[in-house]
C-alpha positions as CSV (number, residue, x, y, z in Angstrom):
1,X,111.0,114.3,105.9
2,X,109.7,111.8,103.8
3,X,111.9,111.1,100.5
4,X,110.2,110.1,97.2
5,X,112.0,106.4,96.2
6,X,112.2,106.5,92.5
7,X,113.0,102.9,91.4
8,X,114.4,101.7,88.0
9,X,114.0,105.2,86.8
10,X,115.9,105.8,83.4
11,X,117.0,109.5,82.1
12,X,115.7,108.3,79.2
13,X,111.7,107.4,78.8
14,X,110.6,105.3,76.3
15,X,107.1,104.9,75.2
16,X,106.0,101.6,76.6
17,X,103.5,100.0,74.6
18,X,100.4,98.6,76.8
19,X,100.1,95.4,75.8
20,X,103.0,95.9,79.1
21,X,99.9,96.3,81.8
22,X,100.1,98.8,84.1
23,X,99.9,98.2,87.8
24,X,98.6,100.9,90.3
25,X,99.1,100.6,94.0
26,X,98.1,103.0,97.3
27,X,99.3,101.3,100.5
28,X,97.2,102.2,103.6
29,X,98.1,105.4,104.7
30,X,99.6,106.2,108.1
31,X,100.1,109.9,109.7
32,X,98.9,112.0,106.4
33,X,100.8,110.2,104.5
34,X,100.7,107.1,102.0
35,X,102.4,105.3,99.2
36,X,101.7,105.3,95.9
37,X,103.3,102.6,93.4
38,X,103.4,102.7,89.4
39,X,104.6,99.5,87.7
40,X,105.0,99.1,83.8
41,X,106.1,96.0,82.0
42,X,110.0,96.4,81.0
43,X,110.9,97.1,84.8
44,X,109.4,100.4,84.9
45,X,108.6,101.7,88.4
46,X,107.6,104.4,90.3
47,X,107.0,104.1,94.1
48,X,106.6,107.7,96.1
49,X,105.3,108.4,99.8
50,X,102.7,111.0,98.8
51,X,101.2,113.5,101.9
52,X,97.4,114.5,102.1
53,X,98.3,118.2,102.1
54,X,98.1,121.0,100.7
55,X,96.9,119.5,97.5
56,X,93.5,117.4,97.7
57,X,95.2,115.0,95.3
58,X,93.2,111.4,95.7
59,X,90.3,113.4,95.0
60,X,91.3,115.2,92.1
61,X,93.0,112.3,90.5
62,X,89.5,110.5,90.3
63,X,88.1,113.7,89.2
64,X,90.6,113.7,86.2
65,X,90.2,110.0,85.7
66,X,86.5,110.5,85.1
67,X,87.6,113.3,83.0
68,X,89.9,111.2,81.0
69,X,87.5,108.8,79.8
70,X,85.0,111.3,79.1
71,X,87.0,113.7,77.0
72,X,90.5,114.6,75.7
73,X,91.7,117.4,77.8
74,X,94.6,117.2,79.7
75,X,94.6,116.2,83.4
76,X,97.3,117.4,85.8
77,X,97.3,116.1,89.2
78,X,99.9,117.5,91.5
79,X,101.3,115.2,94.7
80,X,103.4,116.3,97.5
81,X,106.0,114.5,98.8
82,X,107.4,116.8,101.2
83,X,109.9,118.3,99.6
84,X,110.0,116.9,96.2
85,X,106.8,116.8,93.7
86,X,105.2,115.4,91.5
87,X,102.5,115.7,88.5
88,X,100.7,112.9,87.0
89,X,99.9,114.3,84.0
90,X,96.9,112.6,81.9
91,X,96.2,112.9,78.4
92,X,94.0,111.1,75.4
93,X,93.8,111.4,72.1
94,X,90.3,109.7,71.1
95,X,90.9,106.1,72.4
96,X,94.9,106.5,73.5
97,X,95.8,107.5,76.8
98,X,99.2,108.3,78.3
99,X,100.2,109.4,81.7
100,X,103.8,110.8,82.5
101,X,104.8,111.8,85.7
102,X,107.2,114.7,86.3
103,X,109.2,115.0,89.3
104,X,109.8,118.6,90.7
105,X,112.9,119.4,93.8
106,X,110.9,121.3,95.7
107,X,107.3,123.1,95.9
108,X,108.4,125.8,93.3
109,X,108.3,123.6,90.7
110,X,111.1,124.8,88.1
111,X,110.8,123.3,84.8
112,X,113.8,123.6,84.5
113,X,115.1,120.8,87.3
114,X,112.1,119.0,86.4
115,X,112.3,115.8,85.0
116,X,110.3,112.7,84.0
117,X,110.3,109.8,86.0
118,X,107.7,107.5,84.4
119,X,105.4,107.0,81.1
120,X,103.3,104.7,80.1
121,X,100.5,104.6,77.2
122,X,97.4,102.3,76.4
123,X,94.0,102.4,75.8
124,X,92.0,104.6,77.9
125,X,90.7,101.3,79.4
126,X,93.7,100.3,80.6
127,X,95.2,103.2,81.8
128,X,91.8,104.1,83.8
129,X,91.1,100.8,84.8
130,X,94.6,100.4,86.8
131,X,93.5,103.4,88.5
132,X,90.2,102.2,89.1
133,X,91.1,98.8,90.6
134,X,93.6,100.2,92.8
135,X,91.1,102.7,94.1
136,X,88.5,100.3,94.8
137,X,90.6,98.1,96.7
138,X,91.8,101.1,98.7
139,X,87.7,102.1,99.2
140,X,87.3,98.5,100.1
141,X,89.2,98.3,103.5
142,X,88.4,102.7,104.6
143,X,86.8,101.5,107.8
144,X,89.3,98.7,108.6
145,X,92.7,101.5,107.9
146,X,90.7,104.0,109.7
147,X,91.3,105.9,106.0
148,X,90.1,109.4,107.1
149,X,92.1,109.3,110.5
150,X,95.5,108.1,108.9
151,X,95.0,110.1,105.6
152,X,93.6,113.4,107.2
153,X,91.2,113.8,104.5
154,X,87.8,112.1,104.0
155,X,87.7,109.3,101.2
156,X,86.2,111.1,97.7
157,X,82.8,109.4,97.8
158,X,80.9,111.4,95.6
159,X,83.5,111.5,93.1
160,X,84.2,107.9,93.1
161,X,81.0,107.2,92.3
162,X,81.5,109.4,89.6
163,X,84.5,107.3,88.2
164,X,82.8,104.0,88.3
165,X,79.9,105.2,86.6
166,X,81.9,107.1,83.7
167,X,84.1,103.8,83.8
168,X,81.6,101.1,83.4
169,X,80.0,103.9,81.0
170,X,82.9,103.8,79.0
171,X,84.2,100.3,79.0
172,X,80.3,99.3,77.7
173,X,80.5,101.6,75.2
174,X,84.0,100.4,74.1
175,X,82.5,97.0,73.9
176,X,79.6,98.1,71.9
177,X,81.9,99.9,69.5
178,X,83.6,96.3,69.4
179,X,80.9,93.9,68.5
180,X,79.9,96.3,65.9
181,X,82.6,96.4,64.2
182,X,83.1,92.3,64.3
183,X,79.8,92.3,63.1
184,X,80.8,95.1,60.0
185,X,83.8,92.8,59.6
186,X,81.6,89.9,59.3
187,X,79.3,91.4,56.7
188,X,81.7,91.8,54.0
């Protein structure tokens, strides 16, 4: 069984401010399974071999991504990592965004061995964005890792598509709301 490898993880999260960029990583995956790798400035890191099963979790963490950046609901995506899990839990408050990930024992999920492994808060921007990069480099090289044999699950096509529309939707709106308010600025 694969472990979860929990790097430079603290008892005790602080709230790291994102002007300390977050970094997003998915290695190729092999056999059903893959890696996934969260880096924050201060030497905050998370890297966890995630499996494709039972939970369709690339997909539905660039369904809550396009989520994110189009409301403020909470997202929760749940990974397995045979036997430990984990949620990635996403949330904004109008421009903010955080994401904190909770590390379960086993698939019963007590909350009360549960623990947080990793935070991180920014913009919406830049929380999405690390995301986005990261996917689009894994959606770059599908054909070349043979992503649907070694995953086990067909790449979320449809629901990429989604992302990088509500991204780009997003980040040209936040540049909009940007010049305008140089331009107020300006005024007075």
């Amino acid at each position: 069984m694969l472990k979860m490898n929990l790097v430079a993880v603290s008892h005790a999260i602080e709230n790291i401010k994102m002007s300390q960029k977050l970094r997003v990583s998915f290695n190729s995956p092999q056999s059903g399974y893959m890696s996934v790798g969260l880096r924050a400035a201060g030497g905050r890191e998370l890297v966890a071999a995630v499996a494709h099963k039972p939970y369709d979790s690339l997909r539905d963490l660039i369904v809550a991504l396009g989520e994110l950046l189009e409301s403020d609901a909470q997202q929760i995506v749940k990974w397995n990592c045979e036997p430990d899990e984990l949620d990635f839990i996403l949330a904004a408050e109008a421009d903010t965004a955080r994401l904190n990930v909770v590390h379960y024992l086993n698939h019963r999920r007590s909350r009360r061995t549960s623990q947080e492994v990793f935070a991180v808060q920014g913009t919406k921007l830049e929380v999405c964005g690390a995301f986005w990069k990261a996917l689009r480099e894994m959606h770059r090289d599908i054909e070349v890792d043979d992503f649907a044999g070694n995953w086990r699950r067909e790449f979320p096509e449809a629901e990429m598509q989604q992302l990088t529309k509500a991204f780009r939707d997003y980040k040209h709106q936040a540049e909009t709301r940007e010049v305008k308010a140089v331009e107020s600025g300006s005024e007075r």
